[in-house]
Phi, psi and omega in degrees: 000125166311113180277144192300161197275178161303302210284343192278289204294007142234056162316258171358276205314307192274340177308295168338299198248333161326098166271331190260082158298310187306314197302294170006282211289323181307290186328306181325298196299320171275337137321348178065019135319302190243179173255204232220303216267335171295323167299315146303322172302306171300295195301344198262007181280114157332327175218150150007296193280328192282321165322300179328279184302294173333300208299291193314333180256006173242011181224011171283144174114325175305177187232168200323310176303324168309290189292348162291332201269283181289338167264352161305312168290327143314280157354326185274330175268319172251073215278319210282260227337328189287314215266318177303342184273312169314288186315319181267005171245007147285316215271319195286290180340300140335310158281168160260132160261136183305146167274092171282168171278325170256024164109167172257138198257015160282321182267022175259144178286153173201167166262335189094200195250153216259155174286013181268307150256002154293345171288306194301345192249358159099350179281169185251355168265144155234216189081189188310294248277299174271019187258318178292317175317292175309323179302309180308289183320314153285010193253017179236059295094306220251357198299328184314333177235050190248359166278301185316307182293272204319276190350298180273307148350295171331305233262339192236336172062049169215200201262151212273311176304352191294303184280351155282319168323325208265311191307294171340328220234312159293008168195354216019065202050046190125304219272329149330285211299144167259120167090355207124325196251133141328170176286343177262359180045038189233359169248129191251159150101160158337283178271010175039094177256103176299106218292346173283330202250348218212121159311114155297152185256173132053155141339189163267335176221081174206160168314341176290318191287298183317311215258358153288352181279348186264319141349279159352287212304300180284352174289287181325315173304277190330312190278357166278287210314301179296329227241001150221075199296328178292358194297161170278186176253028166256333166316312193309306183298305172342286198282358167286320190297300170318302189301347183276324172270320177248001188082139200295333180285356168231044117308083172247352195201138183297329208266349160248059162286276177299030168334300187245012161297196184267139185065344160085046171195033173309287183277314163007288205271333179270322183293325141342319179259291147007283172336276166305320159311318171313303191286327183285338192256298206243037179239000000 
């Protein structure tokens, strides 16, 4: 199996923090990399992170030496992002990491949160960017409970960050909730568990409540796992987070996961978040 390039396996990461893309695009062209028309597809994106993501679609496909060619010249435009991106995957290298059983939720791609909902959350950016915003903002809200999210995570074998992502992102730790219930009182809890489908367990913020909503979490993988066995297993974790929000039977395609979620940026917007609780909480 081809091991994955630098550049697949910190997406996220350079999507994000890449700022100087044009000095990029330049190089790309006088090297005979990109094309006149590939390079306008890029260069005409309005902002940084869209530049990116555009580059990542005129480079999918590419075989190793090419993209070495391109994160160099990244490097050559962004010397700090780059030397902070070396430094933390020395410093992981270094540690030991747990092996879930359903992946790392760093190597899953995401978009973030849709403008639907960053308006409902008051903000004027979306994307990664306020997906990130909203983890931070919940996590002094939310420290209460990040031994109880290890705990149950261990107890479930999947990553502790999955399930702080989902509180964030379904309650805002809390902050939401009346009582417990959601604004439609038909959802309980922290990760919010729908009282039609489901016996509640626990409080609304207790350990009982956690580990049957991450229960859920893993039936929903698992039941991706069957029902799109080519997938990779980071696609799988994706499409569990969706089925955890609309169910596994409106899950149809990777390239629409989120369709039918709430705001059509569910796991998007829960993996985003995921994302900043790793680095900031649990690595």
């Amino acid at each position: 199996m081809t091991q994955e390039h630098i550049l697949d396996l910190h997406r996220s990461f350079l999507i994000q923090n890449i700022t100087m893309v044009n000095p990029v695009l330049d190089e790309l062209i006088e090297i005979r990399l990109l094309t006149r028309e590939q390079y306008n597809c890029v260069w005409y994106k309005p902002i940084s992170q869209e530049q990116m993501r555009e580059l990542y679609n005129q480079i999918n496909g590419w075989i190793h030496s090419a993209k070495d060619k391109v994160y160099e010249s990244l490097k050559k435009a962004n010397p700090i992002v780059i030397e902070n991106l070396e430094k933390n995957i020395a410093n992981l290298e270094r540690r030991p990491q747990p092996a879930y059983k359903y992946g790392d939720v760093l190597k899953v791609d995401c978009t973030g949160a849709s403008r639907t909902t960053t308006t409902q959350n008051n903000l004027i950016e979306e994307g990664v960017r306020a997906s990130e915003t909203m983890a931070q903002t919940d996590s002094v809200i939310m420290l209460q409970y990040k031994d109880i999210i290890k705990k149950v995570a261990k107890r479930r074998n999947i990553d502790p960050a999955l399930i702080a992502g989902i509180i964030s992102r379904s309650s805002r730790g809390g902050d939401l909730l009346n009582d417990g219930w959601g604004f439609d009182n038909d959802s309980f809890g922290l990760m919010q568990i729908c009282k039609r489908f489901y016996t509640l367990v626990g409080e609304w913020n207790s350990e009982e409540h956690l580990h049957q909503a991450a229960g859920i979490l893993v039936d929903m993988i698992d039941t991706i796992k069957r029902k799109f066995p080519e997938w990779t297993m980071a696609q799988q974790l994706k499409g569990g987070i969706a089925a955890y929000n609309c169910g596994p039977l409106r899950v149809d395609s990777y390239n629409e996961i989120d369709k039918f979620t709430v705001s059509q940026d569910y796991s998007n917007d829960v993996i985003a978040r995921a994302h900043w609780f790793k680095i900031n909480w649990y690595q």
